[in-house]
C-alpha positions in Angstrom: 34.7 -6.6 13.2 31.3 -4.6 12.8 31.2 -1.2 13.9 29.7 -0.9 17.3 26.2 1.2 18.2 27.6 3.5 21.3 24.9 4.6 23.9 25.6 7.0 26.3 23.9 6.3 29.8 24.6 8.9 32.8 27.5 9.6 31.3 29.3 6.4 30.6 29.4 5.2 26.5 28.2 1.9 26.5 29.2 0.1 22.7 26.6 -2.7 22.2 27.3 -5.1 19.1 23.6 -5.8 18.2 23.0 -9.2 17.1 19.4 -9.6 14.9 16.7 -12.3 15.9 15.0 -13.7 13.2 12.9 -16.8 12.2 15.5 -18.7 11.0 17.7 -18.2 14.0 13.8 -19.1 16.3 12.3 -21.7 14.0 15.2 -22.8 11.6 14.6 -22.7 7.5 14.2 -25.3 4.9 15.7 -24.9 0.9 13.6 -26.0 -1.3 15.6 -27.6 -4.5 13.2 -27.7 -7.9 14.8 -29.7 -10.4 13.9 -30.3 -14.0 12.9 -33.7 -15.5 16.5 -34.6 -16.4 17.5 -33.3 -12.5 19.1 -30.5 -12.8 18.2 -27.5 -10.4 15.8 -25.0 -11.8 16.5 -21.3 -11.1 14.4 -18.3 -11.0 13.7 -15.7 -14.0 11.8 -13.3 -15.0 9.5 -13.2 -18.1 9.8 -9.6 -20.1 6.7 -8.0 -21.0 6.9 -8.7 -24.8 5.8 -12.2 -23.1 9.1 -14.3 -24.9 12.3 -12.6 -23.1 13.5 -14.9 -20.0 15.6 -12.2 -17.6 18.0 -14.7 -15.3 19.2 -13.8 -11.9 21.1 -10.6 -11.6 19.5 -9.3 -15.0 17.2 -6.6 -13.8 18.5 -3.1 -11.8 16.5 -0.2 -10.4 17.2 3.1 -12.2 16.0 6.7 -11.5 14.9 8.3 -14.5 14.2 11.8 -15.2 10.6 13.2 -16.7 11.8 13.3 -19.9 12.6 9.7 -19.7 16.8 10.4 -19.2 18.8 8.4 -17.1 19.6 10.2 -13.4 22.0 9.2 -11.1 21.5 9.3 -7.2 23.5 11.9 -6.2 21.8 14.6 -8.5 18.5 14.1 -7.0 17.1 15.8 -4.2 14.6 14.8 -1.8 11.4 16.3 -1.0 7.9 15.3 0.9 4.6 15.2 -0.6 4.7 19.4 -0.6 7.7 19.8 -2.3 9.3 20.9 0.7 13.2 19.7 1.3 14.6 16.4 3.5 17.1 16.5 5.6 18.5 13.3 5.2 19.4 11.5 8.7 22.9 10.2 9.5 23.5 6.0 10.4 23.0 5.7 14.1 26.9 3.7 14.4 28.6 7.4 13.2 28.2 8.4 16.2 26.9 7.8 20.3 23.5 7.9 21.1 22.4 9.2 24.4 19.8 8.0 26.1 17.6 10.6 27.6 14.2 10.2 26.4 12.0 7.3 28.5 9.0 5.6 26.9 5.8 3.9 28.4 4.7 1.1 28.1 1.9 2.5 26.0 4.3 4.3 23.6 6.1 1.2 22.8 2.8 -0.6 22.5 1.7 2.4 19.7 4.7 1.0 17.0 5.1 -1.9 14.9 8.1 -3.7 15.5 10.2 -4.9 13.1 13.7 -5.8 13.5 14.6 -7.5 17.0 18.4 -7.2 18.4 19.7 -8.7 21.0 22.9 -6.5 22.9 25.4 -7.1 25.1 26.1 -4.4 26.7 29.1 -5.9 28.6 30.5 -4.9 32.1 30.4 -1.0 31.2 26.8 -1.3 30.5 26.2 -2.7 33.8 23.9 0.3 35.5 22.1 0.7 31.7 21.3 -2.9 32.0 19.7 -2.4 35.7 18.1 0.3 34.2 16.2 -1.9 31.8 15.5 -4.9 34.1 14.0 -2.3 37.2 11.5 -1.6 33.6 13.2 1.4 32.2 12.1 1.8 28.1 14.5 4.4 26.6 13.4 5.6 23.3 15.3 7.3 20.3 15.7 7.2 16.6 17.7 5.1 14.8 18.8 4.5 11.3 20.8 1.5 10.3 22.9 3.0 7.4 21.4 6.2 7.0 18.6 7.6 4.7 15.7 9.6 4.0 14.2 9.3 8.0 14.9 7.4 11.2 13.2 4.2 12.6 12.3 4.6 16.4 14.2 2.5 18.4 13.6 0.9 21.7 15.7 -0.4 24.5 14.1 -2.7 27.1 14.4 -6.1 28.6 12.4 -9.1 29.2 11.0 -11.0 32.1 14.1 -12.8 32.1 16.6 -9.9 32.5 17.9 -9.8 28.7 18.1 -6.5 27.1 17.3 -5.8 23.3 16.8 -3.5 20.6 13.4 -3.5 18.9 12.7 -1.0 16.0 9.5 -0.6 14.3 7.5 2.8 13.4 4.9 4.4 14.9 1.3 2.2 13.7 -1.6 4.3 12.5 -4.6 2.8 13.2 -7.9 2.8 11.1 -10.9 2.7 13.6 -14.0 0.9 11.7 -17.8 1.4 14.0 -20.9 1.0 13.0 -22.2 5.1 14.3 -23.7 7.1 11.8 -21.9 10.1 10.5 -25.4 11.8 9.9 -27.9 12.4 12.0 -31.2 10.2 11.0 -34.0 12.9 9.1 -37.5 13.1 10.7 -39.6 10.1 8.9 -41.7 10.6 6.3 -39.3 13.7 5.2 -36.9 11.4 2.8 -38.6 9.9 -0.7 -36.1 6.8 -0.3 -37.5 3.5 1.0 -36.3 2.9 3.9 -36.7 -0.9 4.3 -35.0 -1.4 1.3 -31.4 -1.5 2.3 -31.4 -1.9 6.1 -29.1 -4.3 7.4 -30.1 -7.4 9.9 -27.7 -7.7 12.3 -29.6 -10.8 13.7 -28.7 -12.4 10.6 -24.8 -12.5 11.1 
């Protein structure tokens, strides 16, 4: 049996077994079976870069590699941010209960992109956290699946139809596009450019 994610609501530890939503469990899936002309099944490989190697499945790795081209393994490197400054790596959130304490609005949730959707049942303990989210409660923390370099946010809620989930995503930064100048226009006749030459005709889209 899976280790359970413990929240702790008023007091009370609540252990959820979060089950993941995805396409195939929504929509289904189809396999698709390639076969060769005398029929039998084709599998994927890889083509090396001196253009004649095939690599099969399983025949390729990730490695970390020092600068000097040697081989490194994980647990003799240390991570650091764009400065150079030291992580603290983050713990999985199933080591140990999570108490729920910090409420989110609806326009914080909105502000992430979701990515993995749980549904949880939280059982007759979980009773008063599941009111909670039905009266429109949105509690908020971070989670980490097995532990790493930084945590997910994480989002408890329910829908219109009373069932509670887990939603994690990351907080989206968005890239506003307008069409204001960033300069202020110069007096005409003080600029040598021509000034018909590249306008734009908005008419014309």
């Amino acid at each position: 049996m899976a280790k359970a994610l413990v929240f702790v609501h008023d007091g009370v530890e609540v252990p959820v077994d979060p089950e993941k939503v995805d396409r195939g469990k929504l929509y289904g899936w189809v396999d698709t079976l390639v076969l060769d002309e005398t029929g039998r099944p084709c599998e994927m490989a890889t083509l090396a870069s001196d253009g004649q190697t095939l690599i099969g499945k399983g025949g390729t790795a990730l490695a970390q590699l020092s600068v000097d081209g040697e081989w490194m393994d994980k647990p003799s490197l240390t991570p650091v941010d764009a400065q150079g400054a030291l992580i603290t790596p983050v713990k999985s959130s199933f080591d140990a209960p999570i108490t729920l304490d910090r409420e989110a609005s609806v326009d914080d949730f909105l502000a992430h992109d979701v990515r993995l959707l749980y549904t949880i049942d939280a059982g007759e303990v979980g009773a008063a956290l599941v009111a909670a989210l039905r009266a429109g409660t949105i509690y908020t923390f971070p989670y980490s699946f097995r532990g790493g370099l930084q945590a997910d946010v994480g989002f408890l809620l329910a829908n219109d139809a009373g069932v509670p989930f887990l939603l994690v995503g990351e907080s989206r930064v968005a890239q506003l596009v307008g069409l204001n100048q960033s300069v202020g226009l110069e007096e005409e006749g003080a600029s040598g450019d021509d000034a018909d030459g590249d306008d734009l005709d908005f008419g014309m889209m």
